[in-house]
C-alpha positions in Angstrom: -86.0 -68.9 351.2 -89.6 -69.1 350.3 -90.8 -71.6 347.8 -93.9 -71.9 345.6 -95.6 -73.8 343.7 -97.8 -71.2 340.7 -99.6 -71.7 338.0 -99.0 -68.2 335.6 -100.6 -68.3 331.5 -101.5 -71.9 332.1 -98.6 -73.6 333.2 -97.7 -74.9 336.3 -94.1 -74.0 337.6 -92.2 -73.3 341.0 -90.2 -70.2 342.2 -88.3 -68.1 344.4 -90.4 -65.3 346.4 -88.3 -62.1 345.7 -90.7 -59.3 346.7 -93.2 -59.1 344.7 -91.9 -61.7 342.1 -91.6 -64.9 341.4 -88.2 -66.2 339.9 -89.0 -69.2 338.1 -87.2 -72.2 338.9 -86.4 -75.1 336.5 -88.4 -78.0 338.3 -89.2 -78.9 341.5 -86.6 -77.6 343.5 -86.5 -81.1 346.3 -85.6 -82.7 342.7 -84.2 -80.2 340.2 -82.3 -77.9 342.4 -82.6 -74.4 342.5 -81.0 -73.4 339.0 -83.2 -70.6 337.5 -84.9 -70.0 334.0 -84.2 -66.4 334.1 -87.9 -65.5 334.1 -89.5 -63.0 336.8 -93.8 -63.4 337.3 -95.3 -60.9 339.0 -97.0 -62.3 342.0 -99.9 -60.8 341.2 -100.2 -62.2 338.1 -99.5 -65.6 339.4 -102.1 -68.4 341.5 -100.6 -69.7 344.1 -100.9 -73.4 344.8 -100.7 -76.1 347.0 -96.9 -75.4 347.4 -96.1 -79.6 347.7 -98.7 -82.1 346.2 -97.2 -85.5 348.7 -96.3 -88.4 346.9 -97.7 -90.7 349.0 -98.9 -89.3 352.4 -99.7 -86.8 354.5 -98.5 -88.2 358.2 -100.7 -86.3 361.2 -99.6 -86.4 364.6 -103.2 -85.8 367.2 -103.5 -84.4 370.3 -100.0 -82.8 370.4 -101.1 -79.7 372.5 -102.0 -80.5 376.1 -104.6 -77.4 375.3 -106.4 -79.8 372.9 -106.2 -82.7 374.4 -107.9 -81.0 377.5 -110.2 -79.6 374.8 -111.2 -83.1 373.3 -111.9 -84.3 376.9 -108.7 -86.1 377.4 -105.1 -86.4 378.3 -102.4 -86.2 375.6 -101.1 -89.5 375.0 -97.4 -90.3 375.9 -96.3 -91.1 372.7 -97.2 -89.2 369.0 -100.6 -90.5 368.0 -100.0 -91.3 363.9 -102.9 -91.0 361.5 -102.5 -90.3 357.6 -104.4 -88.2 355.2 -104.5 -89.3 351.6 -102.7 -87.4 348.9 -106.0 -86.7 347.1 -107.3 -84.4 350.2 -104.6 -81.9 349.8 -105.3 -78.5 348.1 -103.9 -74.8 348.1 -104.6 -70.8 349.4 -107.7 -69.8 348.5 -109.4 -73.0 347.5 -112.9 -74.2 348.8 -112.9 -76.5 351.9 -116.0 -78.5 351.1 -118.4 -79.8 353.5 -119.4 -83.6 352.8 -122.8 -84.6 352.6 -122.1 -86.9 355.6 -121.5 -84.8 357.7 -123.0 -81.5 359.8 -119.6 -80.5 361.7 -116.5 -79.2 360.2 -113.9 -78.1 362.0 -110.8 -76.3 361.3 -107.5 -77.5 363.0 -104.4 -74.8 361.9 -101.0 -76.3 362.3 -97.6 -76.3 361.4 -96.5 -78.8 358.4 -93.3 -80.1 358.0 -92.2 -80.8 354.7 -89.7 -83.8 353.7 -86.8 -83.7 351.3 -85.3 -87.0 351.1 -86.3 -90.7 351.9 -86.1 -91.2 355.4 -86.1 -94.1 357.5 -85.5 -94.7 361.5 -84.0 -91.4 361.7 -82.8 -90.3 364.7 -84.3 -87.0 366.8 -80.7 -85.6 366.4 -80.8 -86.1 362.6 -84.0 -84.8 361.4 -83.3 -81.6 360.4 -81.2 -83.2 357.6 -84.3 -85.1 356.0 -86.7 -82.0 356.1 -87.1 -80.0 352.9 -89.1 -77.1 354.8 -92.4 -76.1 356.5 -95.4 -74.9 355.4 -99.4 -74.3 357.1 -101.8 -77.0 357.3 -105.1 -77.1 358.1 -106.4 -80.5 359.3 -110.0 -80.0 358.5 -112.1 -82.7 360.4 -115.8 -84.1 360.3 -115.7 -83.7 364.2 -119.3 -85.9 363.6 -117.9 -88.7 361.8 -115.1 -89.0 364.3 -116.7 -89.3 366.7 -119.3 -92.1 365.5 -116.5 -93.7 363.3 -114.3 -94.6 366.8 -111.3 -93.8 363.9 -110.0 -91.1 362.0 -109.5 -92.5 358.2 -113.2 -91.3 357.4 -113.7 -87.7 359.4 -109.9 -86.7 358.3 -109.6 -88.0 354.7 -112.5 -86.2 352.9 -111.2 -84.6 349.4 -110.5 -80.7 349.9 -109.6 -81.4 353.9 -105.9 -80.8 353.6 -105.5 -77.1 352.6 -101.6 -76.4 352.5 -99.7 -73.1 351.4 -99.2 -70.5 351.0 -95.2 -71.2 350.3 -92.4 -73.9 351.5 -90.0 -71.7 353.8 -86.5 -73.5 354.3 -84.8 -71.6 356.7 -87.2 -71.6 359.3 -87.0 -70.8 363.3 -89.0 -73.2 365.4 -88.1 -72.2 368.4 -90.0 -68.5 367.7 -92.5 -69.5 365.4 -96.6 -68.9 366.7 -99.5 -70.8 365.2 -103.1 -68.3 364.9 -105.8 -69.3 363.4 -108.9 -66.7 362.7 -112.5 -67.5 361.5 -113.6 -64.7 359.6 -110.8 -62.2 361.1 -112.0 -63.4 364.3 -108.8 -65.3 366.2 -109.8 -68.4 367.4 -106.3 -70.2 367.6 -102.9 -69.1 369.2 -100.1 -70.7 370.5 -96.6 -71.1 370.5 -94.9 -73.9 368.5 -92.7 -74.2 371.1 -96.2 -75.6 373.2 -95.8 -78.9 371.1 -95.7 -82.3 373.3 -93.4 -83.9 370.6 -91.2 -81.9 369.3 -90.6 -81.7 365.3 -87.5 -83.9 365.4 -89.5 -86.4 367.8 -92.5 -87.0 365.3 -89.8 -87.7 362.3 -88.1 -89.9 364.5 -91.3 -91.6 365.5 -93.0 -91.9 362.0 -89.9 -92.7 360.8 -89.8 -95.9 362.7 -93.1 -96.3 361.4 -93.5 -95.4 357.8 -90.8 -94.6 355.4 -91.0 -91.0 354.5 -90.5 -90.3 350.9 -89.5 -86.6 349.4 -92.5 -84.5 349.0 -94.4 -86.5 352.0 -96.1 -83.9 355.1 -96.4 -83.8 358.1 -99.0 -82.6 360.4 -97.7 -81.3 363.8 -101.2 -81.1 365.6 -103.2 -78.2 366.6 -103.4 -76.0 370.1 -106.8 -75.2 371.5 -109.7 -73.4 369.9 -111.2 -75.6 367.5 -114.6 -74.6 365.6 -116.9 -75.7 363.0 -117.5 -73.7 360.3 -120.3 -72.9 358.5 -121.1 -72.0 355.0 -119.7 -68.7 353.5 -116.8 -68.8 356.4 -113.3 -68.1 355.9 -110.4 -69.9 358.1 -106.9 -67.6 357.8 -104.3 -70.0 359.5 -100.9 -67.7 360.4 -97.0 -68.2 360.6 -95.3 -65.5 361.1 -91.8 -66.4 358.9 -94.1 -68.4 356.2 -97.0 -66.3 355.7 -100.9 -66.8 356.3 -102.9 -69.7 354.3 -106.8 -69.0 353.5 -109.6 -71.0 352.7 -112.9 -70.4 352.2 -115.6 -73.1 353.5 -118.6 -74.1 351.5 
C-alpha cells in the first residue's frame, strides 16, 4: 500500500494511492489508522509532500556500500557509522535543494529510507520488521566541502532543504529485489542493488536502536552506492525505487 502525504485546496491530508486518486484518510495513518473519509482527489490535482515530516530525527547510516566507501578513499567500517539529520532539513518531490552560501560542493547521495511506526528500543535484527511503518527515497544531500574541513558530519549534512524525502511511504515492500538509481538530469549516475548494503535494514534498527530510541515517524537513512556528484545550479537529481516510485528535486 502506498501512502502520501498531499496538500489539495489548501489543506494538508494523507491517502491511499488508487490509480490515479488519492482516497483520503482520516489522519496520519502510523496514528489514526487507515479508516477513510470517503473522499477521492485526483492526483493531479493534488501536491505531493514530504510523505513523513520525523518527529525527532532522521538517523543516517555512512559508508554502507563497499562501492562508496572505496569511492570516499576508504574501507567501510565494521560496524554502521550513525550520524543524524535534523527534522528541519527534510522536504518533499519537487522542492528546491538549496545550495548554502558556505559551501561550493553539493552532492547528491540517493538512498533507501526506512520509515518507523512505533517506539523502538534495543530491538533485535529478528524483530525489526515489526517496528517499521514503511520505506520511502531519501536523498542525503551533502556539502562534500564542509565535510571535509569540518572532520564531522553535523554541519555538511544538516543544512535546511538537504533531506528531500517522497514521493510516497510503501508498506509492503520487497528488499530483497528492490534497486537504488539515481540520474542527474536523466543522466544515471547511481545504481545498485539494495541487496549490496553492508548492514542490512534489520542490522541498522538493531544498531540505532541500541543507540537512540526510535520514535514513530523517525527515518532512516540506509547509505548510498557509488556515483556521487555535485550539482550545479539549474540541475535536477531523480532518485528511483522501483515498488515506491521516483523522488525529484531540483537544485538551486
Amino acid at each position: 500500500m502506498k501512502i502520501a502525504r498531499f496538500s489539495h485546496r489548501g489543506a494538508i491530508n494523507f491517502g491511499i494511492v488508487d490509480d490515479d486518486a488519492l482516497v483520503v484518510l482520516n489522519g496520519d495513518p502510523m496514528f489514526a489508522g487507515f479508516d477513510t473519509t470517503g473522499e477521492r482527489v485526483p492526483l493531479t490535482e493534488a501536491t505531493l509532500l514530504a510523505p513523513v515530516i520525523p518527529r525527532s530525527k532522521v538517523v543516517c547510516v555512512g559508508k554502507n556500500y563497499a562501492d562508496h566507501a572505496a569511492e570516499m578513499g576508504g574501507e567501510a567500517p565494521a560496524e554502521p557509522l550513525l550520524f543524524l539529520k535534523p527534522n528541519t532539513s527534510v522536504i518533499g518531490p519537487g522542492d528546491r535543494i538549496v545550495r548554502p552560501p558556505q559551501s561550493n560542493r553539493v552532492d547528491f547521495e540517493g538512498e533507501l529510507a526506512v520509515v518507523i511506526g512505533s517506539v523502538a528500543k534495543n530491538v533485535a535484527a529478528a524483530d525489526a520488521a515489526s517496528v517499521i511503518f514503511g520505506y520511502t527515497i531519501g536523498n542525503d544531500v551533502t556539502a562534500r566541502d564542509l565535510q571535509k574541513t569540518d572532520g564531522q558530519w553535523a554541519r555538511a549534512k544538516g543544512f535546511d532543504t538537504f533531506c528531500p524525502l517522497g514521493p510516497v511511504i510503501e508498506t509492503e515492500f520487497d528488499l530483497g529485489a528492490g534497486t537504488v538509481e539515481t540520474r542527474l538530469n536523466g543522466v544515471l549516475k547511481q545504481s545498485a542493488p539494495l541487496t549490496d548494503m553492508i548492514h542490512s535494514v534489520a542490522e541498522i534498527i538493531a544498531y540505532a536502536s541500541a543507540v537512540f530510541t526510535l520514535l514513530p515517524g523517525d527515518v532512516i537513512l540506509t547509505g548510498t552506492p557509488a556515483g556521487i556528484e555535485p550539482m550545479e545550479s539549474g540541475d535536477t537529481v531523480e532518485i528511483e525505487i522501483a515498488g515506491i516510485g521516483v523522488l525529484s528535486n531540483p537544485f538551486v
